[in-house]
C-alpha positions as CSV (number, residue, x, y, z in Angstrom):
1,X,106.9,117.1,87.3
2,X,109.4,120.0,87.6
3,X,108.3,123.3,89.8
4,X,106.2,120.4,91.7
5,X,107.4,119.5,95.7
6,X,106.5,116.5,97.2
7,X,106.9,115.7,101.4
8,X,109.3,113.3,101.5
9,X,107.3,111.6,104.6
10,X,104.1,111.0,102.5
11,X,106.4,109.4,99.9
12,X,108.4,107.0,101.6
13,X,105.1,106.4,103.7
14,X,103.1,105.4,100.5
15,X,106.5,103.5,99.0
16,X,106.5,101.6,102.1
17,X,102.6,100.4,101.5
18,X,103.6,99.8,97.9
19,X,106.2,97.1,98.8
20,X,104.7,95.6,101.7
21,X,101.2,94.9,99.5
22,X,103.7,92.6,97.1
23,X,104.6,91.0,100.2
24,X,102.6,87.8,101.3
25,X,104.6,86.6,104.8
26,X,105.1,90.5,105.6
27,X,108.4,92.7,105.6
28,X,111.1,94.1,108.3
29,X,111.9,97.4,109.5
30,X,115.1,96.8,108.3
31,X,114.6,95.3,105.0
32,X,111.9,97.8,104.4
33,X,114.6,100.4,105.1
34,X,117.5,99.0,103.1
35,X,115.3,98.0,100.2
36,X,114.3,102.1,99.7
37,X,117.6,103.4,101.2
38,X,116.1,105.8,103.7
39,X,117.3,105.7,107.6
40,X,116.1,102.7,109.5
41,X,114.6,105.4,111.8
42,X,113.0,107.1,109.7
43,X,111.4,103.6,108.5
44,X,110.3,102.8,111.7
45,X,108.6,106.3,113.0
46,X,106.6,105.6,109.6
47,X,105.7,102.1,110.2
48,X,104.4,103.3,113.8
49,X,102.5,105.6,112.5
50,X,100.8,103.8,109.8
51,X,100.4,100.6,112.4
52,X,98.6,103.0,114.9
53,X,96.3,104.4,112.1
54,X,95.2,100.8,111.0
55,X,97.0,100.8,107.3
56,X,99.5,98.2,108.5
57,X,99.1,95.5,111.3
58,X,102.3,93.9,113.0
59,X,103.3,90.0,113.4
60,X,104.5,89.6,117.0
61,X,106.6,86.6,116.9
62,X,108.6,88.1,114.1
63,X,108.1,91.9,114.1
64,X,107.6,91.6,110.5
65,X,104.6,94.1,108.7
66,X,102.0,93.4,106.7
67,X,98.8,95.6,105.2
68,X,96.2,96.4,107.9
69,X,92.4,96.2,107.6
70,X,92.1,100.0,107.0
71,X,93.3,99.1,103.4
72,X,90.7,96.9,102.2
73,X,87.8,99.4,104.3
74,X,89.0,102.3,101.7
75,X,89.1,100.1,98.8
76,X,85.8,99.0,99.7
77,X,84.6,102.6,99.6
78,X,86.7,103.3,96.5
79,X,84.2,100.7,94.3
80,X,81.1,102.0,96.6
81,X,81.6,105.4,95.2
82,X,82.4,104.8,91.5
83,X,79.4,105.3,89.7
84,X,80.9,104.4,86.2
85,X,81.2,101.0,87.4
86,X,77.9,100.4,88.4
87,X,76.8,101.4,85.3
88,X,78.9,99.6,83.6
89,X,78.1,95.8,85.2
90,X,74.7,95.3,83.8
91,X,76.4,95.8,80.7
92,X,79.5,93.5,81.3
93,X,76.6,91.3,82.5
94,X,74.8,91.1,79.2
95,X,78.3,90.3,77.6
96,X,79.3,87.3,80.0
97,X,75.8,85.6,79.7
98,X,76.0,86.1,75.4
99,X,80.1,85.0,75.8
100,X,80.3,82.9,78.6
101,X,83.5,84.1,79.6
102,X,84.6,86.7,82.5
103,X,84.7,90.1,82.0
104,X,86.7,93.0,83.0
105,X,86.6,96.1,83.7
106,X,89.8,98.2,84.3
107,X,91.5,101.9,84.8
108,X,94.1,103.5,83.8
109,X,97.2,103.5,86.3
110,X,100.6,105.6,86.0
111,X,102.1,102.6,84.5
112,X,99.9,99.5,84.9
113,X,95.9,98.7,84.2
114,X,94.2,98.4,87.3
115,X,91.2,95.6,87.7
116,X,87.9,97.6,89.0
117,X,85.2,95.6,88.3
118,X,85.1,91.9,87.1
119,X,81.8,89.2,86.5
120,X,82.8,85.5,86.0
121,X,80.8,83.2,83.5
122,X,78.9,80.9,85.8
123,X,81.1,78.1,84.8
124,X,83.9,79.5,86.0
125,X,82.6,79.9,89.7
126,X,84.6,77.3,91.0
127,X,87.9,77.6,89.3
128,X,88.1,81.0,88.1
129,X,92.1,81.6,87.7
130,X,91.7,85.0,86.4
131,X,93.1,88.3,87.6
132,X,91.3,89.8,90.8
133,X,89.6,92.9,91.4
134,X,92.9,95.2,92.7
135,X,94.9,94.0,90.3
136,X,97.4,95.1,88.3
137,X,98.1,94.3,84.4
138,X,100.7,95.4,82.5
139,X,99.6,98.3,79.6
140,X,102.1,97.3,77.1
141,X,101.1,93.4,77.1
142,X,96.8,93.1,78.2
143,X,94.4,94.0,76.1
144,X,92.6,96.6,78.4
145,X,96.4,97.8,78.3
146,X,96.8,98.3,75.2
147,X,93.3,99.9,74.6
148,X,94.2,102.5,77.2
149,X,97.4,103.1,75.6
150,X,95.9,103.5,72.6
151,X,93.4,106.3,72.7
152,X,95.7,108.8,74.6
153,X,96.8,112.0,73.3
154,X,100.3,111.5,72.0
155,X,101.7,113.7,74.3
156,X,100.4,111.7,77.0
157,X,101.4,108.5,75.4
158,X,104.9,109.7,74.8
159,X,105.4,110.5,78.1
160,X,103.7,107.2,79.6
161,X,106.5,105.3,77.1
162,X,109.2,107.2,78.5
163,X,108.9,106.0,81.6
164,X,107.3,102.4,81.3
165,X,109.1,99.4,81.8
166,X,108.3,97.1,78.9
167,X,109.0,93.9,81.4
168,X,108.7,90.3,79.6
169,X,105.6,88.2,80.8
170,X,105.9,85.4,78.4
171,X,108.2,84.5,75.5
172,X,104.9,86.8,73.0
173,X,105.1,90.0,75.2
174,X,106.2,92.9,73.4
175,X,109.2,94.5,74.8
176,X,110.3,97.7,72.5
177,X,108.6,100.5,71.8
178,X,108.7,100.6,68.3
179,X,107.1,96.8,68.6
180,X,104.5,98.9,71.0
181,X,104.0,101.8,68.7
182,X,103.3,99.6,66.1
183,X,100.4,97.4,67.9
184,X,99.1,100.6,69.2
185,X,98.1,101.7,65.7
186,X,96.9,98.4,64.8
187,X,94.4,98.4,67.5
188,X,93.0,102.6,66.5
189,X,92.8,100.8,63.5
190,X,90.6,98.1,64.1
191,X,89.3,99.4,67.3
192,X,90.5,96.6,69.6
193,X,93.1,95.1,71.2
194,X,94.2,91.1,72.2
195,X,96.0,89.9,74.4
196,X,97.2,86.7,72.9
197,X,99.0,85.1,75.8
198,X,101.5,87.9,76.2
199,X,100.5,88.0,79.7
200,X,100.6,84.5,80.2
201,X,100.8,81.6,78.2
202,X,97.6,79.7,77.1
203,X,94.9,82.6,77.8
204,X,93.9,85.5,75.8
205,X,91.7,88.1,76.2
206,X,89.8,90.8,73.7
207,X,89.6,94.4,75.1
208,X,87.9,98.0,73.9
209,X,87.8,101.1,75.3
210,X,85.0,103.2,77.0
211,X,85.2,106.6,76.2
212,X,83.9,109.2,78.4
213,X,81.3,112.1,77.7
214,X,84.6,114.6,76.4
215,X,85.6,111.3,74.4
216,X,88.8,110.8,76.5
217,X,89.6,106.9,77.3
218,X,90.4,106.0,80.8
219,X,88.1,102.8,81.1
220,X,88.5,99.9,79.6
221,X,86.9,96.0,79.2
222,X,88.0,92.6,78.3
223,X,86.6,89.0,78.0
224,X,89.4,86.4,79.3
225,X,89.3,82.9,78.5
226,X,91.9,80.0,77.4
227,X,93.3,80.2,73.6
228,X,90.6,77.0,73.3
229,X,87.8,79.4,74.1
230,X,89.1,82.6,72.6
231,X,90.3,80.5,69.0
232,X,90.7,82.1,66.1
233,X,87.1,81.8,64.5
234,X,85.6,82.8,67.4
235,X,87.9,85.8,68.1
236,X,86.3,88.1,65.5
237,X,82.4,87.5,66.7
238,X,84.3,88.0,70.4
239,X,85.9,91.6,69.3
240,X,82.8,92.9,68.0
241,X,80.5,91.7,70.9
242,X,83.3,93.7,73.1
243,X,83.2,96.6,71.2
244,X,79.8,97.3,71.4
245,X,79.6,96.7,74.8
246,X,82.3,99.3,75.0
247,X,80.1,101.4,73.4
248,X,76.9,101.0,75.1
249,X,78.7,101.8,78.4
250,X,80.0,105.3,76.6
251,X,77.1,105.9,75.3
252,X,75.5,105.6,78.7
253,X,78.1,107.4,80.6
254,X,77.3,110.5,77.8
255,X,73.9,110.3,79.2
256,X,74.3,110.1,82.3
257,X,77.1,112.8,82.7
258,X,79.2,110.5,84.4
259,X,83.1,111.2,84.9
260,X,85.8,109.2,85.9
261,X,88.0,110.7,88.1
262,X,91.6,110.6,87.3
């Protein structure tokens, strides 16, 4: 944002963890360095740093890095200490043992929905193939996406268009923003949003938003299941179960006085 300074340090620090978390056999110094264009120097007094602190760990045969432990200790304390979602799983549970389906729960990113809190169907225990807690979905194609995106205050939404990247998942993802604009309405309108394999081909998934006590919309939930389970006659018992689930939770965080930190 302009008049805003940033330390260069802290941003190529947190770019670095950024690209070595998409990384599954680790990263070099030197890839690391030519992949963000900043001194391989530079790179490596970082990588030192955030190796001694725990937040990245080192491969000795190859010199190649990779996330340390440290990383999973503070996301562990991030879902200790967010009260919203424990008050939100008995809830989620309640919907999974009516549905039968996993459940979601997920937050608003800068550009992406991120997975906070999920309960699979019992079936499911086994071979559950859904997204993970930690991950990321895009806005403009999931259905928690999509019912983030559209609850914001159109300044807010104008400015999260601007600089999303409406990146093809499957041959039914939406990829321009008057397509987007459109959907958006559709789902104020009826006060939910599917995901009907736009993220990947053969699942679908129902979301709502959770609003919070000054009715702002930062949460959202989902059921995910195969097109099979999630078929159209089903779909419209599905959406309402998911609404009102959405709505218990807000209703609960009202009470409660609980915020969600953004």
């Amino acid at each position: 944002m302009r008049g805003e300074k940033f330390s260069p340090a802290v941003v190529r620090a947190l770019d670095i963890l950024e690209v070595i978390s998409k990384g599954n056999s680790g990263l070099s110094n030197a890839y690391l360095a030519r992949h963000l264009g900043i001194p391989k120097s530079s790179a490596s007094s970082i990588l030192q740093v955030l190796q001694n602190r725990g937040y990245l760990c080192r491969y000795m045969d190859n010199g190649r890095y990779k996330l340390g432990f440290k990383v999973l200790t503070l996301g562990r304390r991030l879902l200790e200490n967010s009260p919203f979602r424990d008050l939100a799983l008995p809830f989620m549970q309640d919907l999974v043992d009516w549905a039968d389906l996993t459940c979601h729960l997920a937050i608003l990113g800068q550009s992406e929905a991120v997975h906070l809190a999920k309960i699979v169907a019992p079936r499911y225990f086994k071979s559950d193939r859904t997204k993970s807690v930690g991950e990321r979905v895009p806005l403009h194609a999931s259905s928690v996406g999509k019912a983030l995106l559209a609850w914001q205050e159109t300044p807010v939404l104008q400015a999260s268009l601007l600089n999303m990247e409406l990146r093809r998942s499957s041959p039914r993802t939406i990829t321009t923003r008057a397509q987007l604009l459109a959907e958006l309405s559709k789902v104020r309108n009826q006060g939910y949003a599917i995901d009907d394999e736009e993220c990947r081909i053969g699942w679908r998934c129902v979301g709502a938003p959770v609003f919070d006590q000054l009715g702002s919309v930062q949460v959202a939930i989902c059921l995910t299941g195969t097109v099979a389970e999630l078929d159209d006659p089903r779909l419209s018992s599905l959406a309402l179960a998911v609404q009102e689930t959405a709505q218990r939770i807000s209703r609960r965080l009202a009470l409660e006085h609980v915020q969600i930190a953004t």
